[in-house]
N, C-alpha and C positions, 0 to 999 in steps of 0.2 A: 663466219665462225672462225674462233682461232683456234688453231692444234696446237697444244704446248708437250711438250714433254717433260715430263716430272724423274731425276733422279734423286734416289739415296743409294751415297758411296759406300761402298765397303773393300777392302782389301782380297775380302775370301767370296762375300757376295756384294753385288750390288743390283739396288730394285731398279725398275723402272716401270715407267704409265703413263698412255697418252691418253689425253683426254681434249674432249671441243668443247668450246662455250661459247658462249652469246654475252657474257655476265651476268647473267639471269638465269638460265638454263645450262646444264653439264652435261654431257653425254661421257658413256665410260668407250675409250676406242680400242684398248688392250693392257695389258698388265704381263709383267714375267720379271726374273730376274737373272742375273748371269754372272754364273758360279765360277769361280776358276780355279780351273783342275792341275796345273802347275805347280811347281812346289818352289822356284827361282819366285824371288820376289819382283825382279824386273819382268820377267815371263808373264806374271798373274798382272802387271799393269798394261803389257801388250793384249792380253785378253778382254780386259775393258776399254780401252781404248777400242780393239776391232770389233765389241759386242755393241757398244753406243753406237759408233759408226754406221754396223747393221740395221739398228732399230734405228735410227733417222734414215737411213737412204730408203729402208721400206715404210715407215709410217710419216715422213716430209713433215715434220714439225715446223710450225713459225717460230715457236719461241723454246726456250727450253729455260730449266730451271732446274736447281739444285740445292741441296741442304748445304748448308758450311760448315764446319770444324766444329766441333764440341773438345774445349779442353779436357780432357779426362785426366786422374791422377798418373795416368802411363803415357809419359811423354812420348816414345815409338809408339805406340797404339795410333798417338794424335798424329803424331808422322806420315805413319805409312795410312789412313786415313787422309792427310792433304795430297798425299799422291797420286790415290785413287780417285780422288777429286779432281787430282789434273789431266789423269789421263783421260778422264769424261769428259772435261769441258775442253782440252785439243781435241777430242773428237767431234764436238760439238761447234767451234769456231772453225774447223776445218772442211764442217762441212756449210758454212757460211751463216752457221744459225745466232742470233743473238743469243746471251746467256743471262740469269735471274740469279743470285743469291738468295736463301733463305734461312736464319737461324732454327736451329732445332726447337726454341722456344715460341718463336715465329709462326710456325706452324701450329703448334700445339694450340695457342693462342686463339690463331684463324679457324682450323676444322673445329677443336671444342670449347673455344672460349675462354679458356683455361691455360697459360703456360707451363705449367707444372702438370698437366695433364701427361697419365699414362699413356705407353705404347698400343696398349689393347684399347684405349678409349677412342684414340683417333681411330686405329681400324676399325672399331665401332659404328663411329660418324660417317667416317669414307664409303662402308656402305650402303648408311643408311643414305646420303647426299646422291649417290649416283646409283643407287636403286639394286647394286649387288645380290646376291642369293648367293652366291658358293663361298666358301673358306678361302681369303687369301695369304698368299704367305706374306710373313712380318714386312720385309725389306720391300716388297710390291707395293703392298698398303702404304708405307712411309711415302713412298714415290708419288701414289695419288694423292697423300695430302700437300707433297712440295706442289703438284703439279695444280692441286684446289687452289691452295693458298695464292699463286702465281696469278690464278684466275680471278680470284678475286681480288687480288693489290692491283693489279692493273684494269680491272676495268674502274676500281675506285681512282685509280689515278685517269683514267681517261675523262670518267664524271667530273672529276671535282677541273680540269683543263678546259673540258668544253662548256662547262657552267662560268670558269672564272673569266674566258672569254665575252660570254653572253652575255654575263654583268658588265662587264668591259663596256661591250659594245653600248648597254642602254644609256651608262652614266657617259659614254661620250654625245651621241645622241642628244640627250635631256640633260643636260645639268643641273643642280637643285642650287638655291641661292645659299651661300654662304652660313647664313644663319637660321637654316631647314635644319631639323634635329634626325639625324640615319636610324 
């Protein structure tokens, strides 16, 4: 089973969720997020940075994964949002984990089908996919669908590797004559 861990960045909060799959089946392993209470903007990125750190040294993800930059009309908004970005993924290459990009429409896309899909509708889905009952907050829920989405692009990427192999293998195998119709 792989453990991924799913971040959405934010400046003041940022979510996170680990969850395990098989690509087929999802287990939910934890969910929170980690607010920073600083008022120095470099302060509130050392807080993400040592709050990701803590959530991979206690919950050992294989993989991790994260939302990317949404341009928004506020160009500092976009800013200080890439920062917080980076302070997760130094934390997360530091602690020797692969890392996943995901666009915010990426997601939307993958947990409801929909790119344009609302905020409440993924939270929606993310409960309904890993079997949920309690209320979660916003930024957590965004985390389990980076962290769905994740799950699901790579085992589609695993399938379609070890399929393109197998075909691989048959037509070297068997050749078909030149003027056989595929």
């Amino acid at each position: 089973m792989l453990r991924i861990l799913g971040i959405d960045p934010g400046s003041r909060i940022t979510g996170y969720a680990v969850i395990e799959g098989d690509g087929v089946r999802h287990m939910h392993v934890t969910h929170g997020f980690i607010k920073t209470r600083e008022e120095s903007f470099p302060a509130r990125l050392g807080e993400i940075f040592t709050g990701i750190a803590q959530v991979i040294e206690e919950f050992a993800p294989d993989e991790v994964a994260i939302e990317d930059v949404f341009v928004s009309k506020n160009a500092s908004s976009a800013l200080k949002l890439g920062q917080a970005r980076g302070a997760a993924i130094c934390a997360a290459v530091q602690a020797g984990c692969s890392v996943f990009e995901y666009t915010p429409r990426a997601v939307k896309q993958s947990i409801v089908g929909k790119g344009s899909a609302e905020k409440q509708q993924v939270q929606h889905m993310v409960k309904i996919i890993l079997n949920l009952k309690e209320k979660i907050q916003m930024d957590a829920s965004d985390a389990l669908g980076v962290a769905l989405t994740h799950a699901h692009i790579s085992s589609t990427n695993l399938r379609l590797q070890t399929g393109t192999r197998s075909l691989l293998a048959v037509f070297a195998v068997k050749s078909l004559p030149r003027s056989h119709p595929i």
